[in-house]
C-alpha positions as CSV (number, residue, x, y, z in Angstrom):
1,X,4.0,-9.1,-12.8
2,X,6.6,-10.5,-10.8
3,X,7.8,-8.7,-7.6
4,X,11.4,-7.5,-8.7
5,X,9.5,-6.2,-11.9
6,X,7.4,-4.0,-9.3
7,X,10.4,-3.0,-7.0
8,X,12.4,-2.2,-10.2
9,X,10.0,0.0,-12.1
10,X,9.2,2.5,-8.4
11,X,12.8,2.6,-8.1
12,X,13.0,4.2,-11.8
13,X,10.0,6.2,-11.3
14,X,11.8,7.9,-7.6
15,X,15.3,8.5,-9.5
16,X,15.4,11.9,-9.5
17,X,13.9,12.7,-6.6
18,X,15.9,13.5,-4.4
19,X,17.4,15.8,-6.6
20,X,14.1,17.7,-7.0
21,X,13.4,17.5,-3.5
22,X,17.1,19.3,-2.8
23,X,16.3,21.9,-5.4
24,X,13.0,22.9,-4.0
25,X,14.9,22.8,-0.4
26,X,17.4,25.0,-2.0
27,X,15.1,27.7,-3.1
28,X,13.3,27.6,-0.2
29,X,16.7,28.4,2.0
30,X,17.6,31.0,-0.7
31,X,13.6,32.5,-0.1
32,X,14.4,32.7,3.0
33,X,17.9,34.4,3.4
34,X,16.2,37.1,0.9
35,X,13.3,37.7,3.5
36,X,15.9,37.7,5.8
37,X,17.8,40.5,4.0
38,X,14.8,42.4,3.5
39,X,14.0,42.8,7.2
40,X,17.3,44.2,8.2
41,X,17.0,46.5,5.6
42,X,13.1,47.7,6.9
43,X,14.9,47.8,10.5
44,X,17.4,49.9,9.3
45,X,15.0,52.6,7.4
46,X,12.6,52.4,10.8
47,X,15.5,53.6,12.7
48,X,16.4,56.1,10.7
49,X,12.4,57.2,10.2
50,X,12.2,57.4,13.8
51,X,15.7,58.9,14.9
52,X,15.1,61.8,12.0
53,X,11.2,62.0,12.4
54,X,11.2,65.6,13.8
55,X,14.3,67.2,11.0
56,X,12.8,65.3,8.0
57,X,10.3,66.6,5.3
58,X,7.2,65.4,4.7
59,X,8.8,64.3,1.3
60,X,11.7,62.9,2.9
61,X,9.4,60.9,5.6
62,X,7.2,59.7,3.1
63,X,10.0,57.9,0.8
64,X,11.1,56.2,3.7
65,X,8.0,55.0,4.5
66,X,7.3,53.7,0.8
67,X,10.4,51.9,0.7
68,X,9.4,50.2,4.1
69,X,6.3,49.1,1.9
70,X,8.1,47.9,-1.3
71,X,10.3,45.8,0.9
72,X,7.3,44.6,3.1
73,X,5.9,43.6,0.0
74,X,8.8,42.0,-1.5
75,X,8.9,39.8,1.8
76,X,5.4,38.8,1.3
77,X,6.2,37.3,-2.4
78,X,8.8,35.9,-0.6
79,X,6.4,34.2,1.8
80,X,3.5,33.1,-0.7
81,X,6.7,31.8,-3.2
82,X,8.3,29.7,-0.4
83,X,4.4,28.3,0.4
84,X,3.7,27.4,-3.3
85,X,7.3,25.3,-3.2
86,X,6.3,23.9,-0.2
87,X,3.2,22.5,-1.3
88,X,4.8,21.3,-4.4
89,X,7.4,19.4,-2.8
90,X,5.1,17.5,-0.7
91,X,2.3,16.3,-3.9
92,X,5.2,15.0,-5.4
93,X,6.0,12.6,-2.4
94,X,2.3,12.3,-2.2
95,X,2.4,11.4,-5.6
96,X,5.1,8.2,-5.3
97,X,3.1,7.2,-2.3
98,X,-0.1,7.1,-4.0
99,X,1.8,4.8,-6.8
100,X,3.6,2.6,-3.9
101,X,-0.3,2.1,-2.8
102,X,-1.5,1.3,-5.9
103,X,1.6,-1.4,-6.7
104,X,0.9,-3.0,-3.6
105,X,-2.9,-3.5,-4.6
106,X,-1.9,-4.9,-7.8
107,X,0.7,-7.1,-6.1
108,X,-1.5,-8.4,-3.5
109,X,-4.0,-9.3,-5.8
110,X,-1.3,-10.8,-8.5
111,X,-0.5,-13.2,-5.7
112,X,-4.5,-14.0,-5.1
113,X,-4.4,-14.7,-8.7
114,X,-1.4,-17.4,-8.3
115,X,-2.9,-18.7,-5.3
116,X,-6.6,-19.4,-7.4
117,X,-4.2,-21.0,-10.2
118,X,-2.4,-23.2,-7.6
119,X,-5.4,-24.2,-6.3
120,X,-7.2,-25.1,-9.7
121,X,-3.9,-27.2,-10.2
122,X,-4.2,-29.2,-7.3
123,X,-7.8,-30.3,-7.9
124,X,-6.5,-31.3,-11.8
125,X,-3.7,-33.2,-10.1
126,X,-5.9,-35.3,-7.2
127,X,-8.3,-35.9,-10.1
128,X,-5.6,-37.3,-12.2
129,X,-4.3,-39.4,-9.7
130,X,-7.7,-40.7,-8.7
131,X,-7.8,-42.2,-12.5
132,X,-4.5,-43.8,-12.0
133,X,-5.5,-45.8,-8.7
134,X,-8.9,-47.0,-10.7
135,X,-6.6,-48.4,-13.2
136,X,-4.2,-50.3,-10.8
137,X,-7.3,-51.2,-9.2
138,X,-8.5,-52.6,-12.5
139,X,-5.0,-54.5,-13.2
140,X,-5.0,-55.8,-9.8
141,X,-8.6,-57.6,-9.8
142,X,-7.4,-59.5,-13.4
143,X,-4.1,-60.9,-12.0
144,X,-5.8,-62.0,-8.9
145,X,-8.2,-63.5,-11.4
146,X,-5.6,-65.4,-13.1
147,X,-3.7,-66.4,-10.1
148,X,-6.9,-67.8,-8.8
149,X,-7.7,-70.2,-11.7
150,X,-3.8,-71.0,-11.9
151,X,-4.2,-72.0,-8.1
152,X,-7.0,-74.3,-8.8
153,X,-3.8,-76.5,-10.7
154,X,-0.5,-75.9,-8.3
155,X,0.0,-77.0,-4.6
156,X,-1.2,-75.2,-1.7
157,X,2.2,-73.3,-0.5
158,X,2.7,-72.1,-4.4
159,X,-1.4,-70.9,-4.0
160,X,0.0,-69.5,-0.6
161,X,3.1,-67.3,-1.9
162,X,0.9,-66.4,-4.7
163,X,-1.8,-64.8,-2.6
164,X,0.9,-63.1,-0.4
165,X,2.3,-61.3,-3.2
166,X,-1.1,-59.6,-4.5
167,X,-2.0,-58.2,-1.3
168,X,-4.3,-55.2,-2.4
169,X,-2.0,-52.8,0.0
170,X,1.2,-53.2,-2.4
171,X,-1.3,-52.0,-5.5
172,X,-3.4,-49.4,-4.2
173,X,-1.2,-46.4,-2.9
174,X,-3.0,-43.4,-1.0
175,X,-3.2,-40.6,-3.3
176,X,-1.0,-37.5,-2.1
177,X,-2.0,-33.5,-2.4
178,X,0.3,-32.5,-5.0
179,X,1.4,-28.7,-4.6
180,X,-0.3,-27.4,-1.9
181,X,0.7,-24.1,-2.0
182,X,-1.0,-21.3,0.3
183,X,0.9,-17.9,-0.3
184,X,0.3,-15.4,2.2
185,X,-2.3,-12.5,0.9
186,X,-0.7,-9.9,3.8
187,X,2.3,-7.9,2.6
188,X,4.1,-7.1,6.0
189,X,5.7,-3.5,5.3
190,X,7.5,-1.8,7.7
191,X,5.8,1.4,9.5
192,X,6.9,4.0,11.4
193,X,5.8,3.9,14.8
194,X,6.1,7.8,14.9
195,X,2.5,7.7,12.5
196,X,-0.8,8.5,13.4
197,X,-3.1,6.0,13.0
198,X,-7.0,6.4,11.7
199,X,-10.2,4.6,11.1
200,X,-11.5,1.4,12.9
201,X,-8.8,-0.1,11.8
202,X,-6.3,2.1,13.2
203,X,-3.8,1.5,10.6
204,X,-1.9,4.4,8.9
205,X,-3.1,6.4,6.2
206,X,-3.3,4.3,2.7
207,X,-5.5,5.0,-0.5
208,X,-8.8,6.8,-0.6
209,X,-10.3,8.1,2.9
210,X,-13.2,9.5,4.1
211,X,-13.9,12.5,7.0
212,X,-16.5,12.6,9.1
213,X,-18.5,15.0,9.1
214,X,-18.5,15.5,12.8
215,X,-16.5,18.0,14.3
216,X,-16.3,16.3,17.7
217,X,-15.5,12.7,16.1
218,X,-12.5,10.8,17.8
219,X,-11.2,9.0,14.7
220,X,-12.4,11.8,12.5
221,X,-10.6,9.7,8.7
222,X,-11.7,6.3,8.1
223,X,-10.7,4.0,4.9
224,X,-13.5,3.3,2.3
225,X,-12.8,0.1,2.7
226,X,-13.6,-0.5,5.9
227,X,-16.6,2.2,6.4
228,X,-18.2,0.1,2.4
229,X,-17.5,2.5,0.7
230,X,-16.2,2.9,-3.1
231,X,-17.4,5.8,-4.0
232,X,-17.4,9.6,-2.4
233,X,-21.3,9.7,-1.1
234,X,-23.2,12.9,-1.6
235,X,-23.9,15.3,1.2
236,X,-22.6,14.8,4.7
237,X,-21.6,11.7,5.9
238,X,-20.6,10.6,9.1
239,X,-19.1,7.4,10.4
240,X,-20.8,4.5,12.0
241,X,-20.0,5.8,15.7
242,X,-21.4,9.0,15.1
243,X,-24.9,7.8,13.1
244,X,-25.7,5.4,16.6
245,X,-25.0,8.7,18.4
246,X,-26.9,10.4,16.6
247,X,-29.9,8.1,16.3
248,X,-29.6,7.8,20.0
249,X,-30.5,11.3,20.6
């Protein structure tokens, strides 16, 4: 698939995003100014619990004190609400990032795949050529024959000229590489320079990673990739710092 065919199919697939991201924003402000609400209104009924403690009944004191619960509770909702849209919003930009990952593996290894084709070509081409230069080759020797016996009934300048002209080096051409082609297999994306950095590597975070299992490790997240990994192992694991460490002690 073609680059533009990748670039034009994420763009379709992040469309509405921003319009889900400013809806989620939305309710989260509007969660918020509620909360906010809420806790004027428990100030309020705490001033009035505690100016009126001693003149209130005990059935007076105790509505006040359930409405200061209800509204506690109410900001709570509020609270876990606000969470659950917060966690939402960022899976689905963790989502489009885990498809930008994914295109960019398929592109990279799209342009291996042109690259092996290229090269395939070329070897057809030099192979092709080689043929050609054995047939010049082949033409050449019989006019040289000919010239030869004709030479054996001219005059010597005539054999002279004739010679000159069949010089091998105006037959035999050097064969050239025909479409040598090396496309880069790096994709140089921007980053932002604000990012952490993990694993040996220390590049960003990208596709499927690994923690280790130690709690007092440096790099703590490593890339299966670069750790040989392709599956999620069994058990603890820890990284390759860590299991000389270890074995050292």
């Amino acid at each position: 698939m073609a680059a533009g065919m990748y670039l034009e199919h994420y763009l379709d697939s992040i469309e509405n995003l921003p319009f889900e991201l400013q809806r989620n924003f939305n309710l989260m402000r509007d969660l918020d100014q509620r909360t906010e609400d809420l806790k004027g209104q428990i100030d309020s009924l705490a001033k009035e619990y505690t100016a009126n403690a001693r003149t209130l009944s005990s059935e007076q004191k105790l509505s006040i004190l359930r409405q200061i619960q209800q509204s506690y509770s109410k900001c709570k909702e509020f609270g876990d609400d606000k969470v659950q849209l917060a966690m939402q919003t960022y899976e689905m930009v963790d989502k489009h990032i885990r498809r930008l990952d994914t295109d960019l593996a398929r592109f990279e290894a799209d342009l291996k795949e042109k690259q092996i084709e290229s090269t395939d070509y070329d070897s057809t081409s030099s192979k092709g050529k080689k043929g050609d230069t054995r047939q010049k080759e082949k033409k050449t020797a019989k006019t040289r024959s000919k010239v030869k016996s004709s030479d054996e009934d001219g005059s010597p300048k005539s054999a002279q000229k004739k010679v000159k002209l069949l010089q091998p080096g105006e037959f035999n051409s050097p064969s050239s590489n025909f479409g040598n082609v090396h496309p880069s297999d790096v994709l140089d994306m921007p980053v932002d320079p604000n990012e952490p950095t993990y694993c040996l590597c220390h590049q960003v975070s990208y596709g499927e990673m690994i923690g280790c299992d130690n709690t007092d490790c440096s790099i703590e997240w490593f890339h299966f990739a670069c750790v040989g990994l392709t599956t999620k192992p069994r058990g603890k694991w820890y990284c390759p710092r860590c299991s000389q460490d270890r074995k050292r002690k």
